[in-house]
C-alpha positions as CSV (number, residue, x, y, z in Angstrom):
1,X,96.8,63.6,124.1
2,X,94.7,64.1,127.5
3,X,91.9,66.8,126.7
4,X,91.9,67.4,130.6
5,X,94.9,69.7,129.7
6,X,92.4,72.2,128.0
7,X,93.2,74.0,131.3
8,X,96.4,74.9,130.4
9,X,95.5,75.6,127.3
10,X,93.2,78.0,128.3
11,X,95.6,80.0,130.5
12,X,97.8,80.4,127.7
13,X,94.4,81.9,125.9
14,X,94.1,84.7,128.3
15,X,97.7,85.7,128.5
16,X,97.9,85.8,125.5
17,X,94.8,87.8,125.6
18,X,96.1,90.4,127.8
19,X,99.5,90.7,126.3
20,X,98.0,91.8,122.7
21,X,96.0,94.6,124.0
22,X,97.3,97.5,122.4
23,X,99.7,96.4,119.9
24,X,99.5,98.9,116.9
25,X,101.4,99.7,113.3
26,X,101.3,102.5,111.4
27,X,98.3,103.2,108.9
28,X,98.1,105.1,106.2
29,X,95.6,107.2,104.2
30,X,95.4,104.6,101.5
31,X,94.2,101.8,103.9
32,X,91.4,104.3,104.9
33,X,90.3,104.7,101.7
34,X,90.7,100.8,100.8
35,X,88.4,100.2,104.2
36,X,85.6,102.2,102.1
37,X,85.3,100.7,99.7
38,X,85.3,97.4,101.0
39,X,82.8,97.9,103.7
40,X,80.6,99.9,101.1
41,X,80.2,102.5,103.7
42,X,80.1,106.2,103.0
43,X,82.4,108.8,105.1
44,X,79.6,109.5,107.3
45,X,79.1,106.0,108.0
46,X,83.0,105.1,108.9
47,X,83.2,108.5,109.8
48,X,80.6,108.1,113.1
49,X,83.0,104.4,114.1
50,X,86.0,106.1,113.8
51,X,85.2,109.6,115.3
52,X,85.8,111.8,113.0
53,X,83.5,113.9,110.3
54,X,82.2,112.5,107.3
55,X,84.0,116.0,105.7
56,X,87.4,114.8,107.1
57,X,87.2,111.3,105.2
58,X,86.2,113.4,102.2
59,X,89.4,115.7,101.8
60,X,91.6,112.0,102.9
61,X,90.7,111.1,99.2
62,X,92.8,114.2,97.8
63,X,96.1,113.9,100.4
64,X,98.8,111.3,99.5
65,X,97.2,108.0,99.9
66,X,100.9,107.3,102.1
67,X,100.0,110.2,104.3
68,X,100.0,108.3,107.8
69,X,97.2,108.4,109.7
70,X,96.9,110.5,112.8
71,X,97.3,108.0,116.2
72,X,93.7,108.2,118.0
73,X,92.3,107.7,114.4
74,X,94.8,104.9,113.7
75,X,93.8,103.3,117.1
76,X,90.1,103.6,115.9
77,X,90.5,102.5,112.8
78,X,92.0,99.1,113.5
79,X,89.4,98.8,115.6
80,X,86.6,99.5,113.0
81,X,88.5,97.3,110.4
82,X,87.7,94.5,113.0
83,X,84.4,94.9,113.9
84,X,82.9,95.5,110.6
85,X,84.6,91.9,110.0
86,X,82.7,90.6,113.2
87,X,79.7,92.0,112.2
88,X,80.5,90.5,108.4
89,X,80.8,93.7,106.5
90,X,84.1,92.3,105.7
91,X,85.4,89.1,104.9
92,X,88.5,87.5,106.6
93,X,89.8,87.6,102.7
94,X,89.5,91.3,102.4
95,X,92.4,93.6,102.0
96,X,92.1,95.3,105.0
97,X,92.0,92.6,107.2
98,X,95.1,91.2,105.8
99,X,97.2,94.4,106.3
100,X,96.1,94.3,110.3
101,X,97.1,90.6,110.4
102,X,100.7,91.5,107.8
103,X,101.5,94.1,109.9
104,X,100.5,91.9,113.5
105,X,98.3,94.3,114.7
106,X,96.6,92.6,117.8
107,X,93.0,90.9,117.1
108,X,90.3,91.7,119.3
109,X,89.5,88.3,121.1
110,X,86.0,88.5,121.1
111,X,86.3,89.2,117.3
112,X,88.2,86.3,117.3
113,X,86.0,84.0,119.0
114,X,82.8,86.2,116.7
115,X,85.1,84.5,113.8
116,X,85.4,81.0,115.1
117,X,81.7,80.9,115.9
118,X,82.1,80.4,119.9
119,X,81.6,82.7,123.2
120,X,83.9,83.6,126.1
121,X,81.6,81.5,128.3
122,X,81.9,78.4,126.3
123,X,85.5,78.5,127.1
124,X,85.0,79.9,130.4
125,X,83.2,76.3,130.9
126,X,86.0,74.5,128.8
127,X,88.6,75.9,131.6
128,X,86.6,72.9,133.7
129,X,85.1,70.7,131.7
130,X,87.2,69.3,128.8
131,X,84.2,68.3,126.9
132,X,82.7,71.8,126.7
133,X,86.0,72.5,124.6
134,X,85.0,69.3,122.0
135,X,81.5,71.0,121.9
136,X,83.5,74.3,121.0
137,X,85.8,72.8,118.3
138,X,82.6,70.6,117.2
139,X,80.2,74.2,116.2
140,X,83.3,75.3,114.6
141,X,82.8,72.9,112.0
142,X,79.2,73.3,112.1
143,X,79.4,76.0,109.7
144,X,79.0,74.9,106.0
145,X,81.3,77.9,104.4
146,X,84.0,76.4,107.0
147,X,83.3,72.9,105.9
148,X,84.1,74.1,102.4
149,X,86.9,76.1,103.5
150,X,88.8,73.3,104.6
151,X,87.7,70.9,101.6
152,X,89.5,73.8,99.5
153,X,92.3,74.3,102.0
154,X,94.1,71.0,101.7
155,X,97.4,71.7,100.5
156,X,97.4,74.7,103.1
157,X,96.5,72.2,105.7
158,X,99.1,69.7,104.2
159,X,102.0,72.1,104.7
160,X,101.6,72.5,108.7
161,X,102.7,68.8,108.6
162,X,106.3,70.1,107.7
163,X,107.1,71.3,111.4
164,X,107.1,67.6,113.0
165,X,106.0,64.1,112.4
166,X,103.3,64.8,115.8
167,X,102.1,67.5,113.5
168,X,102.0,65.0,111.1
169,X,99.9,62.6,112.9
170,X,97.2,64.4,113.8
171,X,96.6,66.2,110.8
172,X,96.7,63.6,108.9
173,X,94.1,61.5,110.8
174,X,91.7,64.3,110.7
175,X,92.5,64.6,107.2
176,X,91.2,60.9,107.0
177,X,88.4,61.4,109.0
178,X,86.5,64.3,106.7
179,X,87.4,62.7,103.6
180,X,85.8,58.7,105.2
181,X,82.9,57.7,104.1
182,X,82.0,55.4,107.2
183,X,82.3,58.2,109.6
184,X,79.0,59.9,109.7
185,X,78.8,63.7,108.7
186,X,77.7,64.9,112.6
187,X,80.9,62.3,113.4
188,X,83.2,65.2,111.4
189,X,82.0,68.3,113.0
190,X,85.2,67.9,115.2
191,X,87.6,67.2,112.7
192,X,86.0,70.1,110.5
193,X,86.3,72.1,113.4
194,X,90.0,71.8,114.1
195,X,91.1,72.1,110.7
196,X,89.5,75.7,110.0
197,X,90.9,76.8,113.5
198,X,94.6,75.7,112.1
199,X,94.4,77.8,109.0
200,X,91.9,80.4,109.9
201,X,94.2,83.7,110.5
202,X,91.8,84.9,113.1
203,X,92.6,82.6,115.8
204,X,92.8,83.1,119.3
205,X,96.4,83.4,119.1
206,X,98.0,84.9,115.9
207,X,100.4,83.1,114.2
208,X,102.6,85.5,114.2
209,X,103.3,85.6,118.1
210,X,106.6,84.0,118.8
211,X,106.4,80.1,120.6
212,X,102.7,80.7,121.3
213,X,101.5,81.5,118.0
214,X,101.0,77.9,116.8
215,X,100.4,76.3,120.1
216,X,96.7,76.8,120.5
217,X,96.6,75.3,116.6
218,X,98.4,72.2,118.0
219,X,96.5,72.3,121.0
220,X,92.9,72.0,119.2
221,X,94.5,69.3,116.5
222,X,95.3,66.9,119.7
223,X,92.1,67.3,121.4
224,X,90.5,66.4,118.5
225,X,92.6,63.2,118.0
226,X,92.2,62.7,121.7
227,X,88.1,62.7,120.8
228,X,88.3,60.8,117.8
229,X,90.4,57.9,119.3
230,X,87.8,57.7,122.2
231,X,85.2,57.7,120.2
232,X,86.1,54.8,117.8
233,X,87.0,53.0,120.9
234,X,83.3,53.0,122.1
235,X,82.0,52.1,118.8
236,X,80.3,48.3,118.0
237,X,83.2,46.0,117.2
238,X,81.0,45.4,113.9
239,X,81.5,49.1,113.2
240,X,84.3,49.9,114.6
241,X,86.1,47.2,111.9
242,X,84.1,48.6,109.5
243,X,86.0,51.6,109.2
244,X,87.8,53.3,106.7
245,X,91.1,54.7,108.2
246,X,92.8,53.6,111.5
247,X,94.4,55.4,114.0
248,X,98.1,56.2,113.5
């Protein structure tokens, strides 16, 4: 795969971006109450991001926990639920952050790209320079608790391979890389990288979203092949043979 596509790719990013805004589902009392607990916040404190009175959140706890929620507090909620996961008072894991992502509730993109450990102007810069998107994908996997993510992940990762025998491919040689031993750890930032963004849900384009929701994830895994297969090619012959996979 050419990285100089990573234009494209980008434009689908941004439409993407603009066609989320303002997709909400209906919420519930019992999601407000399970959004306090998580966060360890008291009603005053979730109370102030979502604009109403600690008092309000209060008498929530005795109405029917499937009492829907009213919809400017709805609309403020789903955005607390996402930036208290930005600002890690919640984990990706947490119940409340699944039911936005169940229910496809759009997902702020800078929370997104908060999540994935990159800026808007890194891909601003990727829109013209291919290798600022590598550099991207590359502090991606810089993060240890991603690292270890995907070293737990490998039968999730395995099952994306179903779809097609390019899907296949790539995965599979990233899958070799992490797991070599001649490939230097600062060698699998890339590979690490492009592996968390395929099975993180917080991407920056859910799953969910019909034909684009798994191209960006097929996008990163070729540009990441695309790297990989450059970069053995400028290794030392010595080295290079050395190696413990090959490409496909």
């Amino acid at each position: 795969m050419d990285i100089s596509t990573s234009s494209s790719w980008h434009s689908n990013i941004l439409l993407t971006k603009v066609c989320l805004d303002g997709i909400y589902m209906l919420m519930i009392t019992s999601h407000l109450l399970t959004l306090l607990r998580e966060a360890k916040l008291s009603p005053e404190q979730l109370g102030s991001r979502i604009g109403v009175s600690g008092m309000t959140l209060r008498r929530c706890r005795m109405r029917s926990p499937a009492r829907p929620l009213p919809g400017i507090v709805e609309k403020k909620f789903v955005d607390a639920v996402y930036q208290l996961a930005s600002e890690g008072r919640l984990s990706v894991d947490s119940a409340s952050v699944k039911n936005m992502l169940a229910n496809k509730h759009y997902i702020p993109f800078r929370m997104a790209i908060t999540h994935l450990g990159c800026s808007e102007a890194m891909l601003e810069q990727a829109k013209n320079d291919p290798r600022r998107l590598i550099e991207c994908v590359a502090q991606i996997g810089d993060s240890v608790s991603r690292r270890v993510d995907v070293d737990e992940k490998q039968k999730k990762i395995s099952s994306f391979m179903k779809i097609s025998n390019e899907w296949t491919s790539r995965i599979s040689l990233l899958q070799q890389v992490i797991r070599s031993r001649s490939v230097l750890s600062f060698e699998k930032l890339v590979a690490y990288g492009a592996l968390f963004y395929l099975i993180t849900p917080l991407d920056l384009i859910p799953d969910h979203i019909p034909v684009f929701g798994l191209m960006d994830d097929f996008s990163i895994l070729g540009f990441a092949v695309a790297y990989y297969t450059k970069l053995l090619s400028k290794l030392p012959k010595q080295r290079r043979e050395n190696m413990d996979f090959r490409l496909l």
